[in-house]
C-alpha positions in Angstrom: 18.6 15.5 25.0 18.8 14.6 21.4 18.9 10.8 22.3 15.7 11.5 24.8 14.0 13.0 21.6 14.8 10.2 19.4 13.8 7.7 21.9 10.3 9.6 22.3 9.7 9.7 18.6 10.8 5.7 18.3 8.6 4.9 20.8 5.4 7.1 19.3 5.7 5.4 16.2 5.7 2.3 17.8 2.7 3.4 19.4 1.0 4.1 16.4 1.9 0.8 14.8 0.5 -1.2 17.6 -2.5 0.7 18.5 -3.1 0.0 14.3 -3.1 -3.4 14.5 -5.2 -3.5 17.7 -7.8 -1.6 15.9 -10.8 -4.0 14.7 -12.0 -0.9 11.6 -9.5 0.0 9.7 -10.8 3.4 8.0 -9.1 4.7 4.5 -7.7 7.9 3.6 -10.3 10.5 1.8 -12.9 7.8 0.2 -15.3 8.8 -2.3 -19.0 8.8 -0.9 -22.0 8.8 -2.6 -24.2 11.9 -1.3 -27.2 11.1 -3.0 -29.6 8.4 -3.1 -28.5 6.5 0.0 -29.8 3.4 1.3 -31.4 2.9 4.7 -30.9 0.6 7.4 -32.9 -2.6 7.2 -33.2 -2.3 3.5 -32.9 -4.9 1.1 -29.6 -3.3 -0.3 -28.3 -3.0 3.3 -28.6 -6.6 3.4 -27.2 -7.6 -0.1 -24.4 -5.2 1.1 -23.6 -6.9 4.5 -23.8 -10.2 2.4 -21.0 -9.2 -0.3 -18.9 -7.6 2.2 -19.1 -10.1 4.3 -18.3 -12.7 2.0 -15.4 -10.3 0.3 -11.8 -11.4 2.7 -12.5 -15.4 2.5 -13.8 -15.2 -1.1 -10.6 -12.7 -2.1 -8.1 -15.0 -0.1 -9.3 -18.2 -1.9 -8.7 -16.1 -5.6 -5.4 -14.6 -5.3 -6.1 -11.5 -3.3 -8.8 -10.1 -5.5 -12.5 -10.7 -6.1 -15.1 -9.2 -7.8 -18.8 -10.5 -7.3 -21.9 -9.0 -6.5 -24.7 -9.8 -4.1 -28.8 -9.6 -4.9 -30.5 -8.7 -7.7 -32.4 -6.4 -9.6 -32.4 -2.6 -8.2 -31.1 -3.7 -5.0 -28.2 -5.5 -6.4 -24.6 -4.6 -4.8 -21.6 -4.8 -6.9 -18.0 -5.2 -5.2 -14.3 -6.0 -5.8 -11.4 -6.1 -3.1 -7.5 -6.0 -3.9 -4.7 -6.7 -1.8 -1.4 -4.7 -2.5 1.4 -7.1 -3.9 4.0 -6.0 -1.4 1.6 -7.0 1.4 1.8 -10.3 3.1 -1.2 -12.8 3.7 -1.7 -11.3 7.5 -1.8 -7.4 6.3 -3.9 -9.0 3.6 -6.6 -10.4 5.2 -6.8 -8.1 8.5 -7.2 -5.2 6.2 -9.9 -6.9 4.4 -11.8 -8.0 7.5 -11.7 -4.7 8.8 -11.9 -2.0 5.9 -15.6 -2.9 5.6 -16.7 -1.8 9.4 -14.3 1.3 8.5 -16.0 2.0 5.4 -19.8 1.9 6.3 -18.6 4.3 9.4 -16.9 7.0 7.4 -19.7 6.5 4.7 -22.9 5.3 6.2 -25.6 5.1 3.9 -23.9 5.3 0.9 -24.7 3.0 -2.1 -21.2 4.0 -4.5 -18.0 3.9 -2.3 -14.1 3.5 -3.4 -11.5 3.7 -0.8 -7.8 3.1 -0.2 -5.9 1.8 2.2 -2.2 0.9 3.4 -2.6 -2.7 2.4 -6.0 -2.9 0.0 -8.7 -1.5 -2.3 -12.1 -1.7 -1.4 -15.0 -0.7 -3.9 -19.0 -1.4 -4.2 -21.3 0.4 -6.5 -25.2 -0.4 -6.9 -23.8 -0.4 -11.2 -21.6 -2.9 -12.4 -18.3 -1.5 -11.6 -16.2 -0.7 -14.9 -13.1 -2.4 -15.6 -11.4 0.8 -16.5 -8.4 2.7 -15.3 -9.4 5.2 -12.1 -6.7 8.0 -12.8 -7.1 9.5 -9.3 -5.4 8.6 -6.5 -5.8 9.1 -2.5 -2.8 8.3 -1.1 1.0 9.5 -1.0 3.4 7.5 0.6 6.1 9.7 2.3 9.0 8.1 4.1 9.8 9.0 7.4 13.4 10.3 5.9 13.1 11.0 2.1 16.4 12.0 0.9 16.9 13.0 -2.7 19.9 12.9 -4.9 20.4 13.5 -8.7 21.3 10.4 -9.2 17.3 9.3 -9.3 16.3 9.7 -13.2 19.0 7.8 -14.7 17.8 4.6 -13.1 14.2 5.7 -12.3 13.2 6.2 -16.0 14.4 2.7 -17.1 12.7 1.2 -13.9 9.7 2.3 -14.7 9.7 1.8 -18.3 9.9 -1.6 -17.7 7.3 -1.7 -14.9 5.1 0.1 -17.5 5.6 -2.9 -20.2 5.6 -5.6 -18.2 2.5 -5.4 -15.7 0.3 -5.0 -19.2 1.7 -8.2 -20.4 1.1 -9.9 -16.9 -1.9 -12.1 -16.8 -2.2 -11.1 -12.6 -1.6 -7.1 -13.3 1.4 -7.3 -11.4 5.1 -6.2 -12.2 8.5 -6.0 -10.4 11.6 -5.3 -11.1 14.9 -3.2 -10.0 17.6 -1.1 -11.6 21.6 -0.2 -10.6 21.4 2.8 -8.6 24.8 3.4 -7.9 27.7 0.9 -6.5 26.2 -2.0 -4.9 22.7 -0.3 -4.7 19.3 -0.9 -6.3 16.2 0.8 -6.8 12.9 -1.7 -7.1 10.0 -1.1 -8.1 6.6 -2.2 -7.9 3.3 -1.9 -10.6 -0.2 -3.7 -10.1 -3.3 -3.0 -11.2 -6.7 -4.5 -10.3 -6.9 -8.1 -12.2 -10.2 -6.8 -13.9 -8.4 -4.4 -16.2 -7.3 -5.3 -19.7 -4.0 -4.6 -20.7 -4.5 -1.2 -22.7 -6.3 0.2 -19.2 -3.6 -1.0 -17.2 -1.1 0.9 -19.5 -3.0 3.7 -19.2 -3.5 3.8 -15.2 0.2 2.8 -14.4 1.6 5.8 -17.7 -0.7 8.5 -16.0 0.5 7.7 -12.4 4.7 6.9 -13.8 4.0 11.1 -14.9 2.3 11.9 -11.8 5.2 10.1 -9.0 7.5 11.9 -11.3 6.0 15.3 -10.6 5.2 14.1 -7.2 9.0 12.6 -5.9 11.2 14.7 -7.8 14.7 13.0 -7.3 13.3 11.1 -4.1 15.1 8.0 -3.4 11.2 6.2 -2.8 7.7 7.0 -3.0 4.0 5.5 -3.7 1.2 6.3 -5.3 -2.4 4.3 -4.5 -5.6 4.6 -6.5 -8.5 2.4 -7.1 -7.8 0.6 -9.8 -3.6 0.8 -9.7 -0.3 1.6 -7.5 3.1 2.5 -8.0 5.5 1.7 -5.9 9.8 2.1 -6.0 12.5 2.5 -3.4 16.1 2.4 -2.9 17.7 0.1 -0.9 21.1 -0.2 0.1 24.0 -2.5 1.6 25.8 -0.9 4.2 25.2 2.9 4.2 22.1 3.3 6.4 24.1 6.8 7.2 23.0 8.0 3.5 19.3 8.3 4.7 20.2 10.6 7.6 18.9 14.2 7.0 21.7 16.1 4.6 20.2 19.7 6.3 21.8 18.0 9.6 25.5 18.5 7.6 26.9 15.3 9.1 26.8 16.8 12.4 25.4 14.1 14.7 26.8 11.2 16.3 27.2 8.2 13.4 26.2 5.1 16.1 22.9 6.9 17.2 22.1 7.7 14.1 23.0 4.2 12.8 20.9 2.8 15.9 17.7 5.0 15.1 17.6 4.3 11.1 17.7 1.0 11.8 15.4 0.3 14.2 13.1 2.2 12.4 13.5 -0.1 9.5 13.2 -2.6 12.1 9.9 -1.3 12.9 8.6 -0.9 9.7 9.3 -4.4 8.2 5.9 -5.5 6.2 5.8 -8.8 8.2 4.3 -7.2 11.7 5.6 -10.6 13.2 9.5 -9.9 12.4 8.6 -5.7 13.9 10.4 -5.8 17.8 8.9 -5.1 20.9 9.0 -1.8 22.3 11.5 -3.2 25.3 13.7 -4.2 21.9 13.6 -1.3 20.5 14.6 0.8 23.8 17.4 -1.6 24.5 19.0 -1.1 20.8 18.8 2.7 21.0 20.4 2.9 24.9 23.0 0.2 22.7 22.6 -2.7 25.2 21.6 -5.0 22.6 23.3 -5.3 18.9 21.4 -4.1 16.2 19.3 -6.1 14.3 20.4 -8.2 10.9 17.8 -7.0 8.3 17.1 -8.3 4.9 18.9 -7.0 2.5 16.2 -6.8 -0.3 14.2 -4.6 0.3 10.5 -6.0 -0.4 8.8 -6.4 -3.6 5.6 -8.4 -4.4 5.3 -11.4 -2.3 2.3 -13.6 -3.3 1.2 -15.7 -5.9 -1.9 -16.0 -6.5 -3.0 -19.9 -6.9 -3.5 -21.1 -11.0 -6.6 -22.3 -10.0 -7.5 -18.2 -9.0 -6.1 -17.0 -12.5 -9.3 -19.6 -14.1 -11.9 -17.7 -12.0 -10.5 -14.0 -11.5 -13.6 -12.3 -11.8 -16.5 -14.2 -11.1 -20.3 -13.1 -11.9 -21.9 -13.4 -8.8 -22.0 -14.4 -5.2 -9.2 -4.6 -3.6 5.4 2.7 6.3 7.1 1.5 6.5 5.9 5.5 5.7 4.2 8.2 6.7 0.4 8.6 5.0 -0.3 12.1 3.6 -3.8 12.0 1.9 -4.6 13.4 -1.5 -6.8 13.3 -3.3 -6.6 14.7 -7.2 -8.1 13.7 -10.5 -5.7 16.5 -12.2 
C-alpha cells in the first residue's frame, strides 16, 4: 500500500510538471494590481502595453536576461522591466517570459501598475518610470517537498550569507553565489540577485532585509527561497551519498531504505531545472517498481547558470523601445 501511495504522489507531481509546461499563460503567485484608474481596451495605453510586452522576452534574451524600456509617450506611456532568475536556464527563461504576459493581463485586466512573481521571472509595468529601488515585499516561499531541519544550519548559513550579502553589491550583474562546509563532505549554496537596475546600496538593502526575513522564515531548514520584485534569495544543501538524510525524521527510520532511496531520487530526478534532463513518467514508474537502476544525478546542486553577454552589461537598462519545490504564496511588506 505504501509503495501504491508513493507511486500515486510521484506520478501527480509529474502531472503537475507537465501540464505546467503545456500551459501557453503562465500566471504568478498574489500580483499586485492597480484598482484604480485602469485602462480600456482599444486604448492608446493598451497598445503601447501590448507593444513593450510584446517586445519584452526577445529584447531581455538579447541583454542578459533583463530589460527595462518603455513603450509610447506622454500620458499613455508604459514603463516595464523583465528578470530571469539566475538558477534558471535559457528554456525556463524565455517560456516564462513569453507566457507571464498573457498570465498577467488575465489575472489583472485593465490594470495600468502590475508587479508579479514567478517560478523562473519578474515581471513589472507601471504607467511612472519604475524606481530603481529595493521592493522589500516578497510573494513567494519556496518550500521543498521534504524540508528537514537540523541544528547544524546557522553555523554555515550565517557565513553563507554574509558573503552572498557582500558580494552581489559589488557585482556589476547583481548576481552572487557561493557555498559553505555543511558538515563532512556536504555543502550548502547559496544564491543572491537583484534586478540589474539597482545600485549597490539598494541591493544591500533588499538582499539584508530578505537574509533576516529567510532566517525567521526557514529556521534551521536545510533550503528555502524567498522571491520579490526587485531581489531573491536562494540556499540549499546538497549532499554526496545520503539521500536517506532527507527522508521525514517523524517516520523514525521506520521504512524500507531502497523505496525510500528510489522515491527521493526520482523526485530529484523530476525536479532537475533543465526540463529536458526530467524522465518520462514510464521512467519514473520503472525506477520506483526497481526495474530500471536509478539515475546518476549531478552532484552540485545548481547555482546561477548564465552569463549575461559583455555587450548586455554596456546597455543594461536602456531608455526606450524580470521545485524543484512546492509554491506557498505570501505576500508581506512586514
Amino acid at each position: 500500500m505504501a509503495s501504491c501511495l508513493l507511486l500515486l504522489a510521484a506520478s501527480a507531481i509529474l502531472f503537475v510538471t507537465a501540464a505546467g509546461q503545456d500551459n501557453k499563460i503562465t500566471e504568478p503567485d498574489d500580483p499586485f494590481c492597480s484598482k484604480t484608474d485602469n485602462y480600456t481596451d482599444g486604448s492608446q495605453y493598451k497598445k503601447n502595453l501590448d507593444q513593450l510586452l510584446a517586445a519584452l522576452p526577445a529584447a531581455a534574451g538579447n541583454n542578459g536576461w533583463f530589460y527595462k524600456a518603455s513603450a509610447g509617450a506622454g500620458a499613455d506611456e508604459v514603463f516595464g522591466l523583465v528578470m530571469c532568475f539566475a538558477d534558471r536556464n535559457a528554456t525556463q527563461c524565455l517560456d516564462c517570459l513569453s507566457t507571464a504576459a498573457a498570465g498577467i493581463t488575465t489575472v489583472c485586466p485593465g490594470s495600468r501598475n502590475v508587479s508579479a512573481s514567478y517560478v523562473a521571472c519578474v515581471l513589472r509595468y507601471s504607467a511612472a518610470p519604475i524606481p530603481a529601488t529595493a521592493d522589500l515585499s516578497y510573494v513567494r516561499r519556496k518550500i521543498p517537498f521534504i524540508d528537514p531541519t537540523s541544528v547544524l544550519v546557522p553555523a554555515a548559513w550565517v557565513p553563507l550569507m554574509s558573503k552572498l550579502t557582500g558580494d552581489v553589491t559589488y557585482s556589476p550583474l547583481r548576481i552572487a553565489n557561493s557555498s559553505t562546509l555543511y558538515s563532512g563532505s556536504e555543502m550548502m549554496y547559496g544564491l543572491a540577485q537583484c534586478t540589474r537596475d539597482l545600485n549597490a546600496s539598494e541591493c544591500l538593502t533588499c538582499i539584508s532585509n530578505y537574509t533576516h526575513r529567510l532566517g525567521k522564515a526557514f529556521p534551521n531548514n536545510t533550503r528555502g527561497a524567498l522571491t520579490g520584485y526587485t531581489c531573491y534569495l536562494r540556499y540549499q544543501l546538497h549532499s554526496q551519498g545520503r539521500v536517506l538524510d532527507a527522508a521525514d525524521p517523524r517516520l523514525n527510520g521506520e521504512f524500507d531504505g531502497r523505496e525510500m532511496e528510489s522515491v527521493l531520487v526520482a523526485g530529484l530526478w523530476c525536479t532537475q531545472d533543465d526540463r529536458n534532463l526530467r524522465p518520462s513518467i514510464r521512467q519514473v514508474v520503472s525506477v520506483l517498481r526497481f526495474e530500471a537502476p536509478l539515475p546518476s544525478l549531478p552532484q552540485r546542486a545548481p547555482v546561477a547558470i548564465y552569463k549575461p553577454p559583455v555587450i548586455g552589461l554596456l546597455n543594461s537598462v536602456p531608455s526606450s523601445l524580470g521545485t524543484d519545490s512546492v509554491v506557498v504564496s505570501e505576500r508581506s511588506t512586514s
